[in-house]
C-alpha positions as CSV (number, residue, x, y, z in Angstrom):
1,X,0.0,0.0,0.0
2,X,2.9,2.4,1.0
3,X,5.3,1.7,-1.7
4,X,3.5,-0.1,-5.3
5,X,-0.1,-0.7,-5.0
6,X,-1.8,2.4,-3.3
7,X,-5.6,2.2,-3.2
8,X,-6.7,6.2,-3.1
9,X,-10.2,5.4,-3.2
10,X,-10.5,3.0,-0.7
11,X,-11.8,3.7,3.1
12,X,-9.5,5.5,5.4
13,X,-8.7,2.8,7.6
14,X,-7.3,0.7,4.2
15,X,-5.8,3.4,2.2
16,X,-3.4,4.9,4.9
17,X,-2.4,8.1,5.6
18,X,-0.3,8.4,2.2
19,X,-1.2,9.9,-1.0
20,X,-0.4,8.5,-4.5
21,X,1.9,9.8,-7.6
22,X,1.8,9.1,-11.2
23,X,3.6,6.7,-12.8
24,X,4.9,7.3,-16.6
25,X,2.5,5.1,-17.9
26,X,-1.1,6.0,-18.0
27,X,-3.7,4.2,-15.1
28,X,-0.7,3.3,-13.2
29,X,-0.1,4.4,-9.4
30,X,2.5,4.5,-6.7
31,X,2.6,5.3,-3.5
32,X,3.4,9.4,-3.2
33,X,7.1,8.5,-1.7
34,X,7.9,6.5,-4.8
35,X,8.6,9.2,-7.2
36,X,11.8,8.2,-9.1
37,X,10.5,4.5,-9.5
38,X,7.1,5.7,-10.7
39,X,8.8,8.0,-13.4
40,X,11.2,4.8,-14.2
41,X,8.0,2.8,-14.8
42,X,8.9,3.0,-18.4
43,X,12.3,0.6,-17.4
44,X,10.7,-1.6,-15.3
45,X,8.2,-4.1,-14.6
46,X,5.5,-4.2,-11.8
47,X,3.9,-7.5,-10.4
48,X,0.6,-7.2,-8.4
49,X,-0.3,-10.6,-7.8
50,X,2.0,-12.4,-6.3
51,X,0.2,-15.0,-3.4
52,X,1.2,-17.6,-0.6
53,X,0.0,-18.8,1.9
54,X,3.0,-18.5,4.4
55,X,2.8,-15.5,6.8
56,X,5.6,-16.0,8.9
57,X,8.9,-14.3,8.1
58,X,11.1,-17.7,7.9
59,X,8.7,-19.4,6.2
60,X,7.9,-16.4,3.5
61,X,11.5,-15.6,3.3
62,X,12.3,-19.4,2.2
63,X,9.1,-19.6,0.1
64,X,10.5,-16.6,-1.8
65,X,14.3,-17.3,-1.8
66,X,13.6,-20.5,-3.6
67,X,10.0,-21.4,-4.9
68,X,9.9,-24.3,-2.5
69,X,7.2,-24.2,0.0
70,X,8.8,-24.7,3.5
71,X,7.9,-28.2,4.8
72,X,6.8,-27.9,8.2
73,X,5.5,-25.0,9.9
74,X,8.3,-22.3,10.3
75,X,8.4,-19.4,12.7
76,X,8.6,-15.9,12.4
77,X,12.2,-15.8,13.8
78,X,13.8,-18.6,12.1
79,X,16.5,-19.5,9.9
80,X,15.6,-22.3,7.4
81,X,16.8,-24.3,4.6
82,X,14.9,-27.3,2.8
83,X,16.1,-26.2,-0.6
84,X,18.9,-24.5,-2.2
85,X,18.3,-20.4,-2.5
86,X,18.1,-19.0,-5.9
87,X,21.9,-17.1,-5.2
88,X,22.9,-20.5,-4.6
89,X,22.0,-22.4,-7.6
90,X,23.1,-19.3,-10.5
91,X,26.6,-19.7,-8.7
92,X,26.6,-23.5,-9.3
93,X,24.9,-23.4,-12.5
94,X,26.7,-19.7,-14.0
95,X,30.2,-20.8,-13.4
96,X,32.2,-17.6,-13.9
97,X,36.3,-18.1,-15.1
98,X,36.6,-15.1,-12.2
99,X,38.6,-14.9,-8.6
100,X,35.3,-13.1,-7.1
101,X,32.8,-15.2,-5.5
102,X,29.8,-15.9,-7.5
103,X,27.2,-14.9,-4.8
104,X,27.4,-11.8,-2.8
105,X,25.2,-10.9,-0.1
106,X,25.2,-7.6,1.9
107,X,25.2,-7.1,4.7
108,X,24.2,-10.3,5.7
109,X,22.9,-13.5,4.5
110,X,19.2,-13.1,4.0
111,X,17.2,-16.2,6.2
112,X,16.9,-19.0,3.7
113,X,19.7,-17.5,1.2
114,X,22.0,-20.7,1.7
115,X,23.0,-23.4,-0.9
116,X,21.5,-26.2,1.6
117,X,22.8,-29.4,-0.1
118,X,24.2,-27.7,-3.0
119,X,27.7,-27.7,-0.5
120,X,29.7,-24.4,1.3
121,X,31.2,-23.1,-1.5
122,X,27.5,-22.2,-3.2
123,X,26.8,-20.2,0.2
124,X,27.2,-16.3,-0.4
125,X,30.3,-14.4,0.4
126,X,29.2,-12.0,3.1
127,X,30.5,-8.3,3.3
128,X,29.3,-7.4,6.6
129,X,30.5,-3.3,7.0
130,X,29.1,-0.4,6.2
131,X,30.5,1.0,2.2
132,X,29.1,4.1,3.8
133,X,32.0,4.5,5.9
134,X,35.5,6.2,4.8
135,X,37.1,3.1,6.9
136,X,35.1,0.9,4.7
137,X,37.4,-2.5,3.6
138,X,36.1,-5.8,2.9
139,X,37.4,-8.0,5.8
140,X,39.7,-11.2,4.6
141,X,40.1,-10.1,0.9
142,X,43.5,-9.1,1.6
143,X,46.8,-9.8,3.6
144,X,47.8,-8.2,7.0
145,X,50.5,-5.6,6.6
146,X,53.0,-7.7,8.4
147,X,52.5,-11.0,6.3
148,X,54.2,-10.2,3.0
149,X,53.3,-12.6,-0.4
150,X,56.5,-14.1,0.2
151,X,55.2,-15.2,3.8
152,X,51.8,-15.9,3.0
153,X,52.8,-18.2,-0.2
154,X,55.1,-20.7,2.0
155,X,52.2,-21.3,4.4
156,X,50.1,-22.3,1.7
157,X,52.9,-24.3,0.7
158,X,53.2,-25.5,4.1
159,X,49.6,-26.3,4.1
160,X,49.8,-28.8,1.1
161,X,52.3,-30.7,2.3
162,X,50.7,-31.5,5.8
163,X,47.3,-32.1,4.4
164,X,46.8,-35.9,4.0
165,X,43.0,-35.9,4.5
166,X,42.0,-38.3,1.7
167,X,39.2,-36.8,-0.4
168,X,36.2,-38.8,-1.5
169,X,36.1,-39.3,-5.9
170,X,32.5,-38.3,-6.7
171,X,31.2,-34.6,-6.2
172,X,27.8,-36.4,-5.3
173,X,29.4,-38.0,-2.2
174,X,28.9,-34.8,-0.7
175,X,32.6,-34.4,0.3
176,X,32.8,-32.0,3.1
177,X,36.9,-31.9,2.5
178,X,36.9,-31.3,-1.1
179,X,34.4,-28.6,-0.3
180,X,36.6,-26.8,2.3
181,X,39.4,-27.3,-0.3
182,X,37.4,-24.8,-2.8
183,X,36.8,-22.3,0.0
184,X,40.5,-22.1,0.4
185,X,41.0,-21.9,-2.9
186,X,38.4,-18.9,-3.7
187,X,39.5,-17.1,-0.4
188,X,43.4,-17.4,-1.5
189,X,42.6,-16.5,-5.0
190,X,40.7,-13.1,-3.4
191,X,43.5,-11.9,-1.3
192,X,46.2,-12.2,-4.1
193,X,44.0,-10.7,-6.6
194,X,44.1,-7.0,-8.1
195,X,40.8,-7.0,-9.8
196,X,39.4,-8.3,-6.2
197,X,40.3,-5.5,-4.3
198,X,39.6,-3.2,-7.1
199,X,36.2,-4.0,-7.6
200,X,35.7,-3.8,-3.8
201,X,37.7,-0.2,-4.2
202,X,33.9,1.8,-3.7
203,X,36.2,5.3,-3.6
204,X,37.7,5.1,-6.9
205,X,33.1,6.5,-7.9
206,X,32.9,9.9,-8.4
207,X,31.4,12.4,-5.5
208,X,28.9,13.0,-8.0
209,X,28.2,9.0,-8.5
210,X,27.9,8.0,-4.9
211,X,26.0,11.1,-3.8
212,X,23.7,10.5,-6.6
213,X,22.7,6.5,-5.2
214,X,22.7,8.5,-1.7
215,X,25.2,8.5,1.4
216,X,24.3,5.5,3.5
217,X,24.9,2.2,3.7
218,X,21.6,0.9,1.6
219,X,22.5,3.6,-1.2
220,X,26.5,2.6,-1.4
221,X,25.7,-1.0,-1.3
222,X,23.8,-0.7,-4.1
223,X,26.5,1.3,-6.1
224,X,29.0,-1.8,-4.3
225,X,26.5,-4.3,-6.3
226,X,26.7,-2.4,-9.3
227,X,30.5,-2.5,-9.5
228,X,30.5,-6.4,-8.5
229,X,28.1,-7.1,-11.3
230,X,30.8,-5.2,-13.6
231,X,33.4,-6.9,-12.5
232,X,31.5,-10.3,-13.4
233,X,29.7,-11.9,-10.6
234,X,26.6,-13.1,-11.3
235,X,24.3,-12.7,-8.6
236,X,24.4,-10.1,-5.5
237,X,22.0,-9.8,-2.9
238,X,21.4,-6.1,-1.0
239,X,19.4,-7.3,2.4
240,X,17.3,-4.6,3.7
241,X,16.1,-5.5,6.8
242,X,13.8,-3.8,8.9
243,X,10.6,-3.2,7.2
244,X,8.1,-5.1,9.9
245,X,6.3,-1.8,10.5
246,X,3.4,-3.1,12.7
247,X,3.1,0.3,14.5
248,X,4.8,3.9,13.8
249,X,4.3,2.6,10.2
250,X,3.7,6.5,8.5
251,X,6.5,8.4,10.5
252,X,9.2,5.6,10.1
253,X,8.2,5.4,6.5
254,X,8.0,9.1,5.8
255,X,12.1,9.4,5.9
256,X,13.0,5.8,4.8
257,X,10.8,5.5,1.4
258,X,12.0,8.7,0.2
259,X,16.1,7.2,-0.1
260,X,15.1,3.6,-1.0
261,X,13.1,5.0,-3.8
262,X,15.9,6.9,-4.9
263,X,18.5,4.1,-4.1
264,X,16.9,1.8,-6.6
265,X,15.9,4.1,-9.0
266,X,19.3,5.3,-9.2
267,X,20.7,1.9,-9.7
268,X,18.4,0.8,-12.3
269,X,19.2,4.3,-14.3
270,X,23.0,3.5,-13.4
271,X,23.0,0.1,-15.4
272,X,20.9,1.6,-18.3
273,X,23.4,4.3,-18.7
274,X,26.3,2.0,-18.9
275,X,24.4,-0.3,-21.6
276,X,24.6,-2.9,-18.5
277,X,20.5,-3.1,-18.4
278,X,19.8,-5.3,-20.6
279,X,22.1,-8.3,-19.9
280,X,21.3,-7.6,-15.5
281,X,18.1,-8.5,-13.7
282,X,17.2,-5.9,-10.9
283,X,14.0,-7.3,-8.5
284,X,13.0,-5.9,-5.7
285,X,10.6,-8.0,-3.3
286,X,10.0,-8.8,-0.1
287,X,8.6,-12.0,1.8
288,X,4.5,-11.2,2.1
289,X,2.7,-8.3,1.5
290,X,0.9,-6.4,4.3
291,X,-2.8,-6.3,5.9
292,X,-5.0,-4.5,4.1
293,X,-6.6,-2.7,7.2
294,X,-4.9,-0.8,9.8
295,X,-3.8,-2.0,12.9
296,X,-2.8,-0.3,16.3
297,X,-1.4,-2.4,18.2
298,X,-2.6,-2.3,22.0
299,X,0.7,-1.2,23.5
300,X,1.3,0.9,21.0
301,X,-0.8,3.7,19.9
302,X,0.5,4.2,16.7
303,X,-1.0,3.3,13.5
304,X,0.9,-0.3,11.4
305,X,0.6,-3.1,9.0
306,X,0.9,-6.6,9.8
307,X,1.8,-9.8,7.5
308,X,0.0,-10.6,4.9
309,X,1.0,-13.4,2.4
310,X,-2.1,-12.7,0.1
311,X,-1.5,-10.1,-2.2
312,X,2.3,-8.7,-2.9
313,X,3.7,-6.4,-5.3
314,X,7.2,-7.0,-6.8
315,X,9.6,-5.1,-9.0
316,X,11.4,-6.2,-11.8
317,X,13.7,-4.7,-14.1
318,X,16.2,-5.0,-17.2
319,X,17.4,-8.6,-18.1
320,X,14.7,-8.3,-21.4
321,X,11.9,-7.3,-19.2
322,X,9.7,-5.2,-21.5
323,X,9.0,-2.4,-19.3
324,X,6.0,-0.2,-18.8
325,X,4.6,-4.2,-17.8
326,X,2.0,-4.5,-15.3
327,X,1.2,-7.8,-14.2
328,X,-1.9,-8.6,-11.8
329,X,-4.2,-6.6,-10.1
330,X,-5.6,-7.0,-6.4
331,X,-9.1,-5.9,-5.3
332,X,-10.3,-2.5,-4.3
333,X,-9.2,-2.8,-0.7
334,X,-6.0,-5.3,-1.3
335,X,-7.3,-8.1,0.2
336,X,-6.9,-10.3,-2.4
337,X,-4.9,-10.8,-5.9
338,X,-7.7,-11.5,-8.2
339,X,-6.4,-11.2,-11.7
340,X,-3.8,-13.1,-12.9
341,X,-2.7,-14.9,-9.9
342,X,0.8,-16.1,-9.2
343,X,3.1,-17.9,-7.0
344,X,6.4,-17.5,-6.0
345,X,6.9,-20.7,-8.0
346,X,6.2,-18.4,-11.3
347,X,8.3,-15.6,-10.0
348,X,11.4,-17.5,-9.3
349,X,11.3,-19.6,-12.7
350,X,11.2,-16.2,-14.2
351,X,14.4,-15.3,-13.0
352,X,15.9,-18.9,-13.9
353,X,14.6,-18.4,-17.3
354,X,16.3,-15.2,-17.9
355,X,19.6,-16.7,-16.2
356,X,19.5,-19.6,-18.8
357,X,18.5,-22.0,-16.2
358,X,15.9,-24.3,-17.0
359,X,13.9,-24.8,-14.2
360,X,12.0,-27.9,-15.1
361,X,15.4,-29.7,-14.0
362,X,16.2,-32.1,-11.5
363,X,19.0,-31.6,-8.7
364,X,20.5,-34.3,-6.8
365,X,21.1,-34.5,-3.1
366,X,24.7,-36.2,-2.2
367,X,22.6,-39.1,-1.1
368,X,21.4,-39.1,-4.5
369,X,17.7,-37.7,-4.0
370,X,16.1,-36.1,-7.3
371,X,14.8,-32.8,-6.3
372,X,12.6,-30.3,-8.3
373,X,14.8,-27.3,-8.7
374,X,10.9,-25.6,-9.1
375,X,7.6,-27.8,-8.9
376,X,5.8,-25.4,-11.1
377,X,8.7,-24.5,-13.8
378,X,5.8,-22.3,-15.8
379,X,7.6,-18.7,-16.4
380,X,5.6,-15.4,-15.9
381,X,4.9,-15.0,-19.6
382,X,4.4,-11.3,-20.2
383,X,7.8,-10.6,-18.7
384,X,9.5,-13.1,-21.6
């Protein structure tokens, strides 16, 4: 309601205290803090009907991360994997001849971003500090000042010769040894490399460039993701936590929507200026939506949202997705997708299908269990 699908001429109690804006194409309105995005419409995508039925954050989160329903009930606070996130499988599948780590994720792993049996070295390289700051360096990506190359190359020298654990032939054994082995390998390759360390190198943007996609850490970890994604990896996550507004929902939002908005917008005109658009999927989404009414919670006086896995709104952009798109529609009080209803199962073979990833495919387990990389592989067709 606050940020894609506003309904203006709802009741009071549904429509919230915001107003709406324009979009650039005709019908079509945001939320009145969404101003860059809506005049970006043009580049992007909007889908209205995405629906689940898991209204926890765990269980959302996983449902979303991977287009595998969770399979038992999950709480709101958990941290589950029954399935390999979608980070996870484009760095297996989207093998990059590169020294940077396939996956990113910043500044955290998202809940249910993991690899799960897909092994360690699918799970995402985590930068955890602020690109905000000027003391901002990406931990373990290079060597202390009183270790020279000399040093540090004899030690892993040292380290071949004393390691006689015996490593297991197949890859479907599940090795846990030949999986640490590629760890080493990546984090060795990252703290000898130049292109590493430049791409992490966020001061070598322009004043201009970094005020432009705002100064603070959402904002410059976009810009970081755009800069990763030149220098060739594949898939970055930017985790935005913090969005469970179930009270002070109109004053916390009055000052945060106004920078995401721009943050996203920025990055999104970033790529298309560089000709990098069309060849790199941008989505913004959450795990639910939120209820259509207005709550107050009791200790709390202060008007909020709660979870709401019914209706959802997500934005997608570049990667061939014809833009001006608008996919779905909910009713007149957001209860309910009711035109073209999707699950997350559509949404995420979407994104495999522009990857090159067919998700009708099976995965193996090391025990050598076939699992459905998506049960419903059917694409979102008008974003083909």
């Amino acid at each position: 309601f606050e940020t894609f699908d506003p309904k203006p001429d709802a009741p009071a109690e549904f429509r919230g205290e915001f107003g709406y804006t324009r979009t650039s194409v005709p019908g079509v309105l945001y939320s009145e803090y969404m101003v860059k995005l809506a005049a970006s419409l043009d580049d992007c995508a909007m889908i209205r009907s995405i629906r689940h039925n898991q209204g926890n954050h765990g269980a959302g989160n996983h449902y979303m991360l991977t287009g595998a329903p969770p399979r038992i009930p999950v709480g709101c606070g958990a941290f589950v994997s029954f399935h390999p996130s979608i980070g996870s499988v484009v760095a297996k599948k989207l093998v990059k001849d590169n020294v940077l780590p396939s996956y990113f994720s910043m500044p955290r792993m998202s809940r249910s971003g993991g690899p799960n049996f897909l092994g360690a070295q699918y799970a995402p390289f985590v930068v955890p500090d602020d690109p905000n700051s000027d003391k901002f360096k990406v931990r373990d990506v290079a060597l202390p000042r009183d270790l020279a190359t000399a040093r540090f190359d004899r030690r892993t020298d040292l380290r071949s010769m004393v390691d006689k654990m015996v490593r297991l032939n197949s890859e479907a054994a599940g090795d846990p040894v030949s999986a640490f082995d590629k760890y080493h390998e990546q984090g060795y390759d990252l703290v000898t490399s130049p292109e590493a360390q430049q791409a992490f190198d966020i001061s070598q943007e322009s004043t201009g460039t970094r005020q432009r996609y705002g100064r603070d850490g959402f904002g410059q970890r976009c810009l970081l993701a755009r800069r990763l994604v030149e220098a060739g990896v594949p898939f970055v996550t930017v985790y935005d936590g913090g969005c469970d507004h179930h009270a002070n929902l109109f004053c916390t939002l009055t000052t945060r929507l106004p920078k995401w908005d721009n943050s996203v917008a920025t990055l999104i005109q970033d790529l298309k200026e560089r000709g990098l658009l069309d060849s790199t999927l941008v989505i913004a989404m959450g795990e639910f939506g939120r209820t259509p009414k207005i709550s107050t919670l009791a200790t709390a006086k202060s008007p909020g949202r709660d979870h709401w896995a019914n209706a959802m709104s997500v934005l997608m952009a570049g990667g061939g997705t014809p833009g001006g798109t608008v996919v779905g529609a909910t009713d007149r009080k957001g209860y309910a997708a009711l035109d073209r209803v999707l699950a997350p199962e559509n949404l995420v073979s979407t994104i495999y299908h522009k990857m090159g990833i067919d998700p009708s495919q099976i995965l193996y387990t090391p025990q050598g269990r076939p699992s459905h990389l998506v049960s419903d592989p059917t694409p979102i067709r008008e974003l083909i």
